[in-house]
C-alpha positions in Angstrom: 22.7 -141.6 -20.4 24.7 -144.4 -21.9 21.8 -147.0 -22.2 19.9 -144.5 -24.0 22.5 -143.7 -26.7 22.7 -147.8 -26.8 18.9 -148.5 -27.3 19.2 -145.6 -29.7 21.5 -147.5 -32.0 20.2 -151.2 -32.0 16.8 -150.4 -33.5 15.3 -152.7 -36.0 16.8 -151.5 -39.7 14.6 -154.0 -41.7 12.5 -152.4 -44.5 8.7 -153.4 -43.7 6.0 -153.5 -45.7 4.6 -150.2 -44.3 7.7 -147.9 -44.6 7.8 -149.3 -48.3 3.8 -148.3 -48.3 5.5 -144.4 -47.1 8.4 -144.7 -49.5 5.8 -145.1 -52.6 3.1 -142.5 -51.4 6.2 -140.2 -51.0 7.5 -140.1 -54.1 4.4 -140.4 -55.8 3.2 -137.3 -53.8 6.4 -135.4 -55.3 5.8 -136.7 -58.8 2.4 -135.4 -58.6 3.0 -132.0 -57.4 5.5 -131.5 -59.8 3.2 -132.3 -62.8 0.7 -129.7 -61.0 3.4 -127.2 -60.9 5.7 -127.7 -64.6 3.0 -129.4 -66.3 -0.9 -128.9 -66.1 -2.1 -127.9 -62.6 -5.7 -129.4 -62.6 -3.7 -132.6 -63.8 -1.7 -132.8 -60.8 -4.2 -131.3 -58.7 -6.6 -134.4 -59.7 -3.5 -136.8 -58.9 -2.9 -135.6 -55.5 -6.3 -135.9 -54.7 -6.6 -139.4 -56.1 -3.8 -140.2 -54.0 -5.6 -139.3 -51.0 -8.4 -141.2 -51.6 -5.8 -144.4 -51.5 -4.7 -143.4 -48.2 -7.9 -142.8 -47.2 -9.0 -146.3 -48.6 -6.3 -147.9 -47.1 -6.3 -146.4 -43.8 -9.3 -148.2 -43.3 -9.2 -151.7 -45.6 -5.4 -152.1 -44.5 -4.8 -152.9 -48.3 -3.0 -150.5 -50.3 -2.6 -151.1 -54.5 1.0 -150.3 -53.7 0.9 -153.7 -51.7 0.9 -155.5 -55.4 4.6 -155.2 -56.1 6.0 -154.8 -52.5 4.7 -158.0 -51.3 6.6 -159.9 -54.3 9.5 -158.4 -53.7 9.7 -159.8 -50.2 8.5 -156.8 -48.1 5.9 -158.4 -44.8 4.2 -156.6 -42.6 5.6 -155.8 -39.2 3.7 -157.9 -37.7 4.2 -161.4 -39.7 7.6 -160.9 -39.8 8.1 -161.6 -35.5 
């Protein structure tokens, strides 16, 4: 029991460039349903789906527009950082 509490607590804490990838389409999800629901619905509606036609597109490209100002700000992907 004790060596899976201990692998539990060194995991890897370094910010990736695909949990900054969530961290945008997360709050950008939010923002958008927001303006849907205090400003104009087919607004936000239109965003949302926009926004899944990015993760759509980047699902299958592996590029995301989102990758524009996390990879300046030092963010790699998981796999050229090892």
């Amino acid at each position: 029991m004790q060596f899976l509490i201990d692998t539990h607590l060194e995991r890897d804490k370094t910010m990736y460039l695909e949990n900054g990838r969530d961290i945008v389409r997360g709050i950008l999800i939010l923002t958008f349903a927001a303006i849907a629901y205090w400003g104009n619905l087919i607004t936000g509606l239109v965003l949302v789906a926009f926004m899944g036609v990015m993760i759509l597109q980047s699902a299958f490209t592996n590029w995301c527009p989102a990758d524009l100002f996390l990879r300046p700000i030092g963010l790699k992907k998981k796999l050229e950082s090892k």
